[in-house]
Backbone of each chain as ProteinMPNN parsed JSONL, in Angstrom:
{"seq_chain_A": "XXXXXXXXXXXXXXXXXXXXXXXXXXXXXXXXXXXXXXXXXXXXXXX", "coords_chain_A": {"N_chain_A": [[0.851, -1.2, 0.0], [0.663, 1.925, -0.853], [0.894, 5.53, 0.403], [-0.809, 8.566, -0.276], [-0.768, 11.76, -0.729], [-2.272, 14.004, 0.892], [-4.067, 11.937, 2.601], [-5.138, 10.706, 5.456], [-2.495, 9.939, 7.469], [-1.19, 7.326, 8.531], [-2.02, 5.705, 11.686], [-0.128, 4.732, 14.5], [0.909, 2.829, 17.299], [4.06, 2.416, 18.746], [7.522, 1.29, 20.125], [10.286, 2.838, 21.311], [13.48, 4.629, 21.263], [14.372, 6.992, 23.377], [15.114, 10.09, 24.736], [17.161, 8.454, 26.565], [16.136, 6.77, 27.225], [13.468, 3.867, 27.002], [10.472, 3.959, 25.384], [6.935, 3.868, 24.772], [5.87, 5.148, 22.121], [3.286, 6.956, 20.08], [1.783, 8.236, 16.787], [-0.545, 9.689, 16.582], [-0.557, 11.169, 19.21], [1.035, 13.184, 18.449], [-0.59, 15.288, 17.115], [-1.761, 17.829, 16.339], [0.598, 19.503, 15.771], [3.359, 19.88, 13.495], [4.885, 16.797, 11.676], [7.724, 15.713, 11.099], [8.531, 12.064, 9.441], [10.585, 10.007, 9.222], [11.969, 7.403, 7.63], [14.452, 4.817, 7.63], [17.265, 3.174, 6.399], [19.491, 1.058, 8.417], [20.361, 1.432, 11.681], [23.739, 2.13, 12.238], [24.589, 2.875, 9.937], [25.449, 4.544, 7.445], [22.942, 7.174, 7.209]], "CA_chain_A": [[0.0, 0.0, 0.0], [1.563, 3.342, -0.761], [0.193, 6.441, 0.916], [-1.09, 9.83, -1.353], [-0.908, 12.738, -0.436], [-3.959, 14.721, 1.106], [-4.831, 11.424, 2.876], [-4.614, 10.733, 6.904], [-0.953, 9.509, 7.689], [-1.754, 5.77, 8.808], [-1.737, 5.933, 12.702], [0.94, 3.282, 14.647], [1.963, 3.016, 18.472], [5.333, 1.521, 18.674], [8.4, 1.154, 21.159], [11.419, 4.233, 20.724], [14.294, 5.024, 21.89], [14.001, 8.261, 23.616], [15.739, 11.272, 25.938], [18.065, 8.112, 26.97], [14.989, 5.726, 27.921], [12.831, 3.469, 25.92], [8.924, 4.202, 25.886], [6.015, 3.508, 23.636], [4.926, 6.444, 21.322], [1.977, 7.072, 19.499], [1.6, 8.922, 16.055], [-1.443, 10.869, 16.71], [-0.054, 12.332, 20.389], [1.585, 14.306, 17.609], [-1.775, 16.015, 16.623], [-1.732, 19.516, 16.594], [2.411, 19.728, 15.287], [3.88, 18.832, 12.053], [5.702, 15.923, 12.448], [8.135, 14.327, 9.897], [9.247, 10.591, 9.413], [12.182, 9.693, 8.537], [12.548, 5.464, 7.428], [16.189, 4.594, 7.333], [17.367, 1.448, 6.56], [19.357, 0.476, 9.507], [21.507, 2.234, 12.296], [24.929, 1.911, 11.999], [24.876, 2.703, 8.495], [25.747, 6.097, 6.71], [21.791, 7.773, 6.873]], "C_chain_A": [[0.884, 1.247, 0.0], [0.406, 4.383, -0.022], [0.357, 7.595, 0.034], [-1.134, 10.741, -0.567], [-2.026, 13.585, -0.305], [-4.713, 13.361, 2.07], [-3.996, 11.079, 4.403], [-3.393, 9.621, 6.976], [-1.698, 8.353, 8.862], [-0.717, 6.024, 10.947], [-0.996, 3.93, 13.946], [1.647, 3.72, 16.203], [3.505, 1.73, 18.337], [6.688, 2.098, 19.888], [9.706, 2.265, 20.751], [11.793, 4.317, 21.713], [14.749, 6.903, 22.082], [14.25, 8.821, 24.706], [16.397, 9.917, 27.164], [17.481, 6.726, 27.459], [14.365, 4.996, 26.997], [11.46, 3.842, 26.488], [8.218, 3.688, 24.67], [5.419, 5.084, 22.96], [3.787, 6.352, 20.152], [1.916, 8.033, 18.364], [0.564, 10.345, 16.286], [-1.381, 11.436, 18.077], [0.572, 13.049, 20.092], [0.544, 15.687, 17.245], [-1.835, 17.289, 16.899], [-0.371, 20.064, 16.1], [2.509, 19.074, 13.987], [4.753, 17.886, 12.75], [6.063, 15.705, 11.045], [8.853, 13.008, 10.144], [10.361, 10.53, 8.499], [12.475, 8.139, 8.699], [14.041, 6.221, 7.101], [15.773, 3.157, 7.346], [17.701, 0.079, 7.666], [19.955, 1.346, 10.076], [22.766, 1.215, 11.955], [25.522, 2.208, 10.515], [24.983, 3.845, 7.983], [23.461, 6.523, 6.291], [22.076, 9.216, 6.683]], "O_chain_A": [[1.74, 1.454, 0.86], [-0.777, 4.059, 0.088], [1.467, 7.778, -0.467], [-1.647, 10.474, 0.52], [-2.708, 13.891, -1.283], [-5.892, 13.565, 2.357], [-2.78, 11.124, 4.589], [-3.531, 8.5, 6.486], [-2.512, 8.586, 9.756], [0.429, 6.304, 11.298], [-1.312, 2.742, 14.002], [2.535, 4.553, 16.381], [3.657, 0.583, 17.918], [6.676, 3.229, 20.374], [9.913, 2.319, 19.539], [11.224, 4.226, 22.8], [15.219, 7.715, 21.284], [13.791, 8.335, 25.74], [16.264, 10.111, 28.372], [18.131, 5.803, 27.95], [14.639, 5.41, 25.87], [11.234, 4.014, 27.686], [8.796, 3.169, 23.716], [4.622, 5.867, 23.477], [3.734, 5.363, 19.421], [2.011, 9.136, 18.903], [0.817, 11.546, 16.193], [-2.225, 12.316, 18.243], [1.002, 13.836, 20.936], [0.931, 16.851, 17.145], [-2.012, 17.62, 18.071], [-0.331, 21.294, 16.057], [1.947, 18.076, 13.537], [5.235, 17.963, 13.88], [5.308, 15.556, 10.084], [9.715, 12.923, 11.018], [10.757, 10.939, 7.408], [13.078, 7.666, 9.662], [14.509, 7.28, 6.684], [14.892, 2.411, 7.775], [17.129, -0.987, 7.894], [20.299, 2.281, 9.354], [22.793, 0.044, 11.579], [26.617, 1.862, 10.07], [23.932, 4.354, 8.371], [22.879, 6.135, 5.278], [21.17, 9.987, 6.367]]}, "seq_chain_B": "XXXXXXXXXXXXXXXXXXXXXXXXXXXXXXXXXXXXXXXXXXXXXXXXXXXXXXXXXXXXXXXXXXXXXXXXXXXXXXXXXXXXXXXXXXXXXXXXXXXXXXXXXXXXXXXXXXXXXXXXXXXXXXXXXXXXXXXXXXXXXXXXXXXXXXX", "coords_chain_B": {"N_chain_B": [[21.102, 9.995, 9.671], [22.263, 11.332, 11.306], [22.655, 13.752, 10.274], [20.092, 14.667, 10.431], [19.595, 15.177, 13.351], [21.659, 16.897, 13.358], [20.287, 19.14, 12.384], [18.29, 19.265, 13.976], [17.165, 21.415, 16.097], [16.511, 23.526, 14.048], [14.224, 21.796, 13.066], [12.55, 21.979, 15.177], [12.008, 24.906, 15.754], [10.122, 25.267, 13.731], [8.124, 24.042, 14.35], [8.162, 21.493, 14.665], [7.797, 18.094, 14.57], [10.205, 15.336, 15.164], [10.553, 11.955, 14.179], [12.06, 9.279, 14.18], [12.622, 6.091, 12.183], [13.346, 2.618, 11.945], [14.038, -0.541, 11.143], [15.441, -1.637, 13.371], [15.895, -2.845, 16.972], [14.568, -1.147, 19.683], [17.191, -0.933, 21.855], [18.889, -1.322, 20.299], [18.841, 1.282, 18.667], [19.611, 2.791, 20.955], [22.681, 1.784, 21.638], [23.389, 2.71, 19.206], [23.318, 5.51, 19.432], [24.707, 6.071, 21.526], [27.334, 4.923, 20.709], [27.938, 5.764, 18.594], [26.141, 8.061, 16.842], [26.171, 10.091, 19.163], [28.551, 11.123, 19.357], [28.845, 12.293, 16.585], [27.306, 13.925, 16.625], [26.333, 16.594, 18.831], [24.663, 15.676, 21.775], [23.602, 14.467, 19.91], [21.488, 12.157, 19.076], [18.065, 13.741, 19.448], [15.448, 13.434, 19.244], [12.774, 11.228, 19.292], [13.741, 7.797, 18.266], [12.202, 5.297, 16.767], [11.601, 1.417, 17.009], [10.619, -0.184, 14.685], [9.654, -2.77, 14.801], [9.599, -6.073, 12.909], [8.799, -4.625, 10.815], [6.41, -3.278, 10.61], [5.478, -0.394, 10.836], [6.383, 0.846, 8.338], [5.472, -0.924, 6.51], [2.623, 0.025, 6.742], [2.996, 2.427, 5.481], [3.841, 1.975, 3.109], [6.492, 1.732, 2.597], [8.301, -0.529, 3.0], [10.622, -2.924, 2.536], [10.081, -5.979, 1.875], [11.507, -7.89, 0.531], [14.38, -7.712, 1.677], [13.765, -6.862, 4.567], [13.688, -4.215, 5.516], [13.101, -1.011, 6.408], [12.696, 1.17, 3.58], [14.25, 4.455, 2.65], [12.897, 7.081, 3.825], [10.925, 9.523, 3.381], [8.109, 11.268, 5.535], [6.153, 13.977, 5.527], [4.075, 15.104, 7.588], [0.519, 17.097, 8.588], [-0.944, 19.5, 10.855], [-3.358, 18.122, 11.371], [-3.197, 15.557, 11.087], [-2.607, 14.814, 8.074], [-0.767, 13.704, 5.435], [1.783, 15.752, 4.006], [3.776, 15.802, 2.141], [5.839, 13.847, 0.719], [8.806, 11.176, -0.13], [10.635, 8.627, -1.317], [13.957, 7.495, -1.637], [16.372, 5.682, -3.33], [18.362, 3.303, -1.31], [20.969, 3.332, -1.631], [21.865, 6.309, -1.807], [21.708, 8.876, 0.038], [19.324, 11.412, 1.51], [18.334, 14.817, 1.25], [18.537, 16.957, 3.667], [18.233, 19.736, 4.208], [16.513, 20.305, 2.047], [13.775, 19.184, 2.668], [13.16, 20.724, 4.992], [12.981, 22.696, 3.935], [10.428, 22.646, 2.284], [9.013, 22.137, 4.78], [8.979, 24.938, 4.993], [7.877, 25.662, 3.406], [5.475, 24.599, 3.298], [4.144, 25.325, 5.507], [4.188, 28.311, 5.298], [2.09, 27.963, 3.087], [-0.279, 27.38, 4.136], [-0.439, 28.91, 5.964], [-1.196, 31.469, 4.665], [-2.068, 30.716, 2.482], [-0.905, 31.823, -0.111], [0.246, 30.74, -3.314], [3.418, 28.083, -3.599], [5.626, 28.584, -5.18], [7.827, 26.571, -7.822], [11.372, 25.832, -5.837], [10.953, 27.612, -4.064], [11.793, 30.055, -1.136], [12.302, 31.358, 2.518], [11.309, 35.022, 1.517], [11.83, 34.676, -0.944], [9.437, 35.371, -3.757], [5.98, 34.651, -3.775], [2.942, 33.037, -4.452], [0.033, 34.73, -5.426], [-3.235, 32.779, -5.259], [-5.386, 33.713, -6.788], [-4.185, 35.244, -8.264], [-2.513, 33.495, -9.876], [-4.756, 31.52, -10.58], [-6.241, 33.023, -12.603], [-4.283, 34.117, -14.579], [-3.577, 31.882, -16.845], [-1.428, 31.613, -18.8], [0.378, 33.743, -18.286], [1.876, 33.724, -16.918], [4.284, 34.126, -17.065], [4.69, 36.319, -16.807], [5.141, 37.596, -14.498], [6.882, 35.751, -12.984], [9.867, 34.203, -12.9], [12.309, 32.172, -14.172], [14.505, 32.262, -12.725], [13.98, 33.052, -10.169], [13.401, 30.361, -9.026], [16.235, 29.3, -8.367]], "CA_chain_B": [[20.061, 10.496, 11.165], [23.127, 12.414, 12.127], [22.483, 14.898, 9.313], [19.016, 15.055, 10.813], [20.047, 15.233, 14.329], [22.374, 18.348, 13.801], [19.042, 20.194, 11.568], [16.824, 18.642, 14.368], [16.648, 22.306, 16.128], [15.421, 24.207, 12.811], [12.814, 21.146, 12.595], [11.802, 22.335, 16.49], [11.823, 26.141, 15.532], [9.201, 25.362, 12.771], [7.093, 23.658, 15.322], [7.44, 20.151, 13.903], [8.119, 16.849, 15.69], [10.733, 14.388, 14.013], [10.372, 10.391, 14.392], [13.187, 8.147, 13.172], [12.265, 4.927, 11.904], [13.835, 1.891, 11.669], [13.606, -2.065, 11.894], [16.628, -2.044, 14.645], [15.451, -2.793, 18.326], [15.239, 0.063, 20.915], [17.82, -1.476, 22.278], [19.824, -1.008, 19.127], [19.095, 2.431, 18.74], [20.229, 3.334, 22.292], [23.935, 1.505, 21.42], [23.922, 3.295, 18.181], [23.273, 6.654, 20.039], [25.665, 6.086, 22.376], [28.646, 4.819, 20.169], [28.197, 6.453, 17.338], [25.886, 9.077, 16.914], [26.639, 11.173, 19.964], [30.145, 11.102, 18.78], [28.866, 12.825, 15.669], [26.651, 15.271, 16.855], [26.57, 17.023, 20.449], [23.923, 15.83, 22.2], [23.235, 13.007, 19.128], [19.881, 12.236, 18.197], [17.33, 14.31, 20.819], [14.12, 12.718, 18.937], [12.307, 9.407, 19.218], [13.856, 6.772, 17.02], [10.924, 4.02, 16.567], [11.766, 0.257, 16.8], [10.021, -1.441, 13.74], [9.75, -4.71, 14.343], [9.047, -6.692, 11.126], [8.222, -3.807, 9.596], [4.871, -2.975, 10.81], [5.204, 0.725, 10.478], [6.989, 0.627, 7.109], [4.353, -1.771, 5.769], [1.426, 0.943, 6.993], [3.367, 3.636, 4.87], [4.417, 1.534, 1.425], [8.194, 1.083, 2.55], [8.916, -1.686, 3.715], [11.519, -4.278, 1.795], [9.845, -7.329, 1.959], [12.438, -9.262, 0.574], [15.306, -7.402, 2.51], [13.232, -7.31, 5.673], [13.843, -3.269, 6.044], [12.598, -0.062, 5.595], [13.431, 1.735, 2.346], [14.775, 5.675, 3.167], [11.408, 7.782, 2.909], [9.976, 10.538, 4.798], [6.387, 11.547, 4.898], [6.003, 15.051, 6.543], [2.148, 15.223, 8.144], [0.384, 18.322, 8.737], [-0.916, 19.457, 12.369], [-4.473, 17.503, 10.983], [-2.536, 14.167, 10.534], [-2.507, 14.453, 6.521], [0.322, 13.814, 4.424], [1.523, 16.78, 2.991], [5.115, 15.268, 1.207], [6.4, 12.357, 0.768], [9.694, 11.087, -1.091], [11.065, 7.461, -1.417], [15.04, 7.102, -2.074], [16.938, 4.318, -3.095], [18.97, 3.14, -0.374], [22.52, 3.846, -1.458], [21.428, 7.492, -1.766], [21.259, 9.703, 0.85], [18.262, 13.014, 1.267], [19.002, 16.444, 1.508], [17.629, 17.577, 5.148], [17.852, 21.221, 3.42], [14.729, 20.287, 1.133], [12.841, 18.874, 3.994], [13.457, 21.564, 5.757], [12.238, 23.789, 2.928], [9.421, 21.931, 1.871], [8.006, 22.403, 6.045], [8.302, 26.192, 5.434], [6.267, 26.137, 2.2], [3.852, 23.897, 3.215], [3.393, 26.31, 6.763], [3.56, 29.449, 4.754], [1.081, 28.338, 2.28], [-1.301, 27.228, 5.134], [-1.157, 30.065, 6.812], [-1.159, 32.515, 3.951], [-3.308, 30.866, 1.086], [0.111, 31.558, -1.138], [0.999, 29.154, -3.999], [4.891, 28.299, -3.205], [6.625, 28.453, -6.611], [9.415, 26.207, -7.72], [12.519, 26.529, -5.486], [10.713, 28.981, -2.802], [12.543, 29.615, 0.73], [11.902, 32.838, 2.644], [11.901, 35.738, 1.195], [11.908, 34.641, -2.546], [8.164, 35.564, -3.928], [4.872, 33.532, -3.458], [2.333, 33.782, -5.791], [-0.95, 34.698, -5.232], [-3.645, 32.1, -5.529], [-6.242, 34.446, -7.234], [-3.45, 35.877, -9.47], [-2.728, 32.396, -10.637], [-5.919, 31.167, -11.755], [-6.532, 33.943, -13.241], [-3.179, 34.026, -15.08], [-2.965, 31.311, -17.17], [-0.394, 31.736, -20.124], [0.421, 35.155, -18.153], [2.431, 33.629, -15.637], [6.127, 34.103, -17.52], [4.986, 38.105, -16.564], [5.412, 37.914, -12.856], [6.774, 34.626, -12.173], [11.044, 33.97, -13.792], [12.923, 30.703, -13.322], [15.807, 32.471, -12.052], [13.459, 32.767, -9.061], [13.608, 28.741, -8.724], [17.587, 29.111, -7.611]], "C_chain_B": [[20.539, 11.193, 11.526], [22.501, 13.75, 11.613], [21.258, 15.548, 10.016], [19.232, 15.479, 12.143], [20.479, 16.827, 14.395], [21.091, 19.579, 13.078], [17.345, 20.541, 13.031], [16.039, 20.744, 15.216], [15.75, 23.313, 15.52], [14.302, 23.232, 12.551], [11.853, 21.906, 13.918], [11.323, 23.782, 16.314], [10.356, 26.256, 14.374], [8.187, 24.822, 13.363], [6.564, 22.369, 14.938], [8.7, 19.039, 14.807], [9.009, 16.029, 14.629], [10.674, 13.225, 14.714], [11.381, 10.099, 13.023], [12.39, 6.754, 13.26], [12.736, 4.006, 10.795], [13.398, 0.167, 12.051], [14.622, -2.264, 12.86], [15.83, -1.625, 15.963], [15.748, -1.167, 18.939], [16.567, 0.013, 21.333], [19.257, -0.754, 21.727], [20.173, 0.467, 18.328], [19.701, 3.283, 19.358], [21.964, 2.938, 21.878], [24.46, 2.274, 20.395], [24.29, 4.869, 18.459], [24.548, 6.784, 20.682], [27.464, 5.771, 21.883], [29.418, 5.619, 19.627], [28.151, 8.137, 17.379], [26.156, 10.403, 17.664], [28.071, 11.857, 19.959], [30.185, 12.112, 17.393], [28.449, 13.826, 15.629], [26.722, 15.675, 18.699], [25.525, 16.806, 20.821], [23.239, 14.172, 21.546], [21.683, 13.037, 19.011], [18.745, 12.917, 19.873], [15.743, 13.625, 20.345], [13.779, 11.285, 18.845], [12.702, 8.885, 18.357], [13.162, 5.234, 17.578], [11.626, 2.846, 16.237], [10.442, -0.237, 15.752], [10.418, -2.368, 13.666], [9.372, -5.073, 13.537], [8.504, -5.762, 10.574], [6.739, -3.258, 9.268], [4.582, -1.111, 10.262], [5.507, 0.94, 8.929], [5.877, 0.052, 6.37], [3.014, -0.196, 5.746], [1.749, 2.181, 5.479], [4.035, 3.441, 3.31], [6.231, 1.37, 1.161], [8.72, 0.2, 3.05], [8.927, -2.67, 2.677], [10.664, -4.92, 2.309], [11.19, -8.554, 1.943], [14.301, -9.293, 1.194], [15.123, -6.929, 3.74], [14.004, -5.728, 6.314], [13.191, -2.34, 5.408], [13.291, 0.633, 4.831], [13.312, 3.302, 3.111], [13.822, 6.233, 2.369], [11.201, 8.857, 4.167], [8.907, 10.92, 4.025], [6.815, 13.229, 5.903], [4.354, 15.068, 6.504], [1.979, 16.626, 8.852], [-0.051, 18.364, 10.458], [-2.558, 18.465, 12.419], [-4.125, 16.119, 11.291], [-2.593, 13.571, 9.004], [-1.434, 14.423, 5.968], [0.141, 14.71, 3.373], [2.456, 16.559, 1.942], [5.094, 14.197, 1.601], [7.626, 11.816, -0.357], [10.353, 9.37, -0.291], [12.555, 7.527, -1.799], [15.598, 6.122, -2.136], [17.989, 4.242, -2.239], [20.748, 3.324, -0.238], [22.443, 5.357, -1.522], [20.898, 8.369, -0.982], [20.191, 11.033, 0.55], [18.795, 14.397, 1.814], [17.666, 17.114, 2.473], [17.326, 19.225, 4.725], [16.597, 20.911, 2.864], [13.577, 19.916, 1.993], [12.788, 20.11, 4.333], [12.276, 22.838, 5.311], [10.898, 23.832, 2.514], [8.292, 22.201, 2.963], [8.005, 23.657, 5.49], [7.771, 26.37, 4.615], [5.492, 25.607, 2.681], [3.292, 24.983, 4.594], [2.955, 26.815, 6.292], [2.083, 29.416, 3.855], [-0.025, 27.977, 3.201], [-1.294, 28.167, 6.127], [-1.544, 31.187, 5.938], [-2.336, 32.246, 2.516], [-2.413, 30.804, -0.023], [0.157, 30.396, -1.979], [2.942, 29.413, -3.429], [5.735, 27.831, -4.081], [7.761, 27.457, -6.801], [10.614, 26.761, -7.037], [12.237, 27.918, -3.948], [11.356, 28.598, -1.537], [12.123, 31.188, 0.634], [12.537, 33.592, 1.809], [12.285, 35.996, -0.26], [10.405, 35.088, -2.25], [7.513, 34.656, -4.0], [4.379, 34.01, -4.52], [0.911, 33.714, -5.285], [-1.887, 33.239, -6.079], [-4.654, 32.559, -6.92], [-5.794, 34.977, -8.12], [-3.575, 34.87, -10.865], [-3.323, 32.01, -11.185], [-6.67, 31.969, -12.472], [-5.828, 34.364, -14.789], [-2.672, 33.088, -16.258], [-2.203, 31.691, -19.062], [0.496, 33.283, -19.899], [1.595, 34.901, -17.275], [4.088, 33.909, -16.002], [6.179, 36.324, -17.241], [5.511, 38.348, -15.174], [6.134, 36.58, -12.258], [8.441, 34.28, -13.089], [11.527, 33.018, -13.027], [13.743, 30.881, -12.547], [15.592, 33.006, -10.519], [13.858, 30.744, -8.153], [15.193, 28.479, -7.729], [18.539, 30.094, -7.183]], "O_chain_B": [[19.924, 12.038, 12.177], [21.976, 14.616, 12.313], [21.257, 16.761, 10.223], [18.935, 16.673, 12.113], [19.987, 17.717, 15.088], [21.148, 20.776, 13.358], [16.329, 21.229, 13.127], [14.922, 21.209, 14.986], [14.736, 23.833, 15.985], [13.379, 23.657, 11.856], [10.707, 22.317, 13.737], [10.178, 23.978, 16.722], [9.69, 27.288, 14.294], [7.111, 25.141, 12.856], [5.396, 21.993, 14.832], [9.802, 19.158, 15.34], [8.692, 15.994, 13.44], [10.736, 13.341, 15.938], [11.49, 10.38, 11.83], [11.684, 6.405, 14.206], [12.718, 4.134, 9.571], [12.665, -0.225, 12.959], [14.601, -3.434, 13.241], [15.273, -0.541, 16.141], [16.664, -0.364, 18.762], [17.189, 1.06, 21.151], [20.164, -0.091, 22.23], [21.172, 0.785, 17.682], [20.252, 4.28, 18.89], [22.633, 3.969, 21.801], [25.648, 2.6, 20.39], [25.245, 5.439, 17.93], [25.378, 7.616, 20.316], [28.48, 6.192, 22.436], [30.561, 6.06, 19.742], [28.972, 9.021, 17.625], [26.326, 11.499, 17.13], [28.472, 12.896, 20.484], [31.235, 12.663, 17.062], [28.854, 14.721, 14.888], [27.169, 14.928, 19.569], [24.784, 17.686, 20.381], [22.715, 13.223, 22.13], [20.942, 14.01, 18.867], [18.818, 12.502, 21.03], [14.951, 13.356, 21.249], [14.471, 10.383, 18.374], [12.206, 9.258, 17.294], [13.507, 4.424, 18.439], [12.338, 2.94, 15.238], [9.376, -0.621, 16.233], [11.224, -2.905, 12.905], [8.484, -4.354, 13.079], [7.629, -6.017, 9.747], [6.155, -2.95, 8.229], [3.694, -0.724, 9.502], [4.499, 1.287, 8.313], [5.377, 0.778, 5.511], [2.709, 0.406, 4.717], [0.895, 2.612, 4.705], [4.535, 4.291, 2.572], [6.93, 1.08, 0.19], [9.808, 0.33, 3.61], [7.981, -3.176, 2.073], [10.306, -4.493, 3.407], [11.623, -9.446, 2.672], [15.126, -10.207, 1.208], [16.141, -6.497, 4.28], [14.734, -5.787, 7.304], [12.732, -2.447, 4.271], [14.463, 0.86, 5.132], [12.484, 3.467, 4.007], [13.639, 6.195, 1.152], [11.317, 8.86, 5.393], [8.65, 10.98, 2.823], [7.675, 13.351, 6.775], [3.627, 15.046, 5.51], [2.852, 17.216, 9.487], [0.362, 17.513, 11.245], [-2.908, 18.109, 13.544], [-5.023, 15.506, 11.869], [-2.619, 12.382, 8.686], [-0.943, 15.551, 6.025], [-0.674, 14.813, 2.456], [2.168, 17.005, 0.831], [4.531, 13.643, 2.546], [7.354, 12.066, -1.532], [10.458, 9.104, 0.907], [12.389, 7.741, -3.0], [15.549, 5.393, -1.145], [18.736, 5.215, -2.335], [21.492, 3.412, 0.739], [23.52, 5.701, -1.035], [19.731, 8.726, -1.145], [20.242, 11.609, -0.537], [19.577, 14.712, 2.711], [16.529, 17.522, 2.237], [16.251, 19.779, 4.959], [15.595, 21.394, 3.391], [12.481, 20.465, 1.877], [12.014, 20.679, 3.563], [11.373, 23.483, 5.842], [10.267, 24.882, 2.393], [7.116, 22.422, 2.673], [6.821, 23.926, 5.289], [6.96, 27.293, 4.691], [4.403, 26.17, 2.56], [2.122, 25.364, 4.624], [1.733, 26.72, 6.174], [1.227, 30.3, 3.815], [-1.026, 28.55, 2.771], [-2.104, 28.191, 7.054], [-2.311, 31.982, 6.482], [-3.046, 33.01, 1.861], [-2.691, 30.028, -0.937], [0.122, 29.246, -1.542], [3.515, 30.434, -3.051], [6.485, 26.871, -3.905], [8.662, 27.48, -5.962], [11.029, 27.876, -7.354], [12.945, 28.66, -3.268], [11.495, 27.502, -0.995], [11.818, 31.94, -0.292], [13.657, 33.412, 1.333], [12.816, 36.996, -0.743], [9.97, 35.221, -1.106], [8.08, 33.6, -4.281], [4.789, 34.862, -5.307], [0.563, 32.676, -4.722], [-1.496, 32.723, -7.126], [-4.678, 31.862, -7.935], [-6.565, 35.362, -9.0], [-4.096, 34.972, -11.976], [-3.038, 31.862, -12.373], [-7.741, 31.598, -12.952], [-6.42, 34.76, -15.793], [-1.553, 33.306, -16.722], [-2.729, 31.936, -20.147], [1.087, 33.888, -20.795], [2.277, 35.858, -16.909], [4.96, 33.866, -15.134], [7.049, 37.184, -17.381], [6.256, 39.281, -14.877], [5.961, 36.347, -11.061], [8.147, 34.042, -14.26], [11.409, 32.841, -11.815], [13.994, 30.061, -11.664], [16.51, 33.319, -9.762], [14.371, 30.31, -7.122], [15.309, 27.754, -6.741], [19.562, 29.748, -6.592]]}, "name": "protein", "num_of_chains": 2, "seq": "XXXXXXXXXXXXXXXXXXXXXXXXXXXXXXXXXXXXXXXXXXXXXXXXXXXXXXXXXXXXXXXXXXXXXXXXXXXXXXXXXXXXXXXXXXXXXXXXXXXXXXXXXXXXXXXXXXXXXXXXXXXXXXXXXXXXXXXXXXXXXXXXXXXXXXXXXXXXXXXXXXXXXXXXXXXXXXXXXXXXXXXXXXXXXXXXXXXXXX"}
């Protein structure tokens, strides 16, 4: 499935490494901010 | 990520959230932070980088290798709605230019706060173009509108 433009950015909690801790974050506790994504392939790797 | 990392302030000044995402564990992010990255930048990555496991998020968003069991190098930028306003796919030996991102948030603000179209090549301070001019304009537009705007 690709995603188009103009249509709601597909919503996804998931586990992140974050301010030194791990937690679970949530796409739409973004709501109200732009947010951008950034896929990479892997760490360790020239991104 | 570094690249992104050292930009990540001008993403915060524009009032936009960044998420890294990858199929490497939390785990694996934290070691990479700590080896690497922080080594590259001061401070190193200050935004959430997302564990995709198998590729769940990736799958949701049309990047995710299947048959190399990672995500392909893409960013979506989403508005404060949750709509995708960009989106760009690169092939994986090919790094993105955090400048065009960058650029891309302050057209898409400006023209949502202003109504502006945001011409080839716009960053502050080049000209917008009226919306009302535009469709008004057509075959007119080489009067008010030169490529040597674009760069």
């Amino acid at each position: 499935m690709r995603i188009q433009i103009g249509e709601a950015a597909p919503d996804f909690t998931a586990e992140a490494f974050h301010g030194g801790g791990i937690r679970e974050i949530t796409l739409s506790q973004y709501r109200g901010q732009w947010v951008v994504l950034f896929f990479y392939v892997a760490d360790f790797t020239f991104v | 990520m570094a690249a992104v990392a050292v930009k990540y302030p001008a993403f915060r000044e524009l009032g936009a959230e960044v998420l890294a995402v990858s199929i490497d564990p939390a785990d694996t992010h934290r070691e990479w932070q700590e080896k690497e990255l922080s080594r590259m930048v001061e401070g190193g990555t200050r935004f959430p980088m997302i564990a995709d496991r198998e590729g769940k998020v990736g799958s949701l968003y049309g990047v995710y290798d299947e048959t190399n069991k990672v995500d392909l190098r893409a960013h979506f930028i989403v508005d404060p709605r949750g709509v995708v306003q960009a989106l760009e796919v690169v092939a994986a030996p090919v790094g993105r230019n955090i400048t065009e991102i960058l650029r891309q948030l302050r057209a898409l603000k400006r023209h949502e706060e202003t109504g502006e179209l945001m011409p080839c090549g716009w960053e502050p301070g080049k000209p917008a173009l009226d919306r009302s001019v535009v469709s008004t304009s057509a075959g007119r537009i080489w009067e008010f509108w030169k490529p040597r705007n674009a760069f």
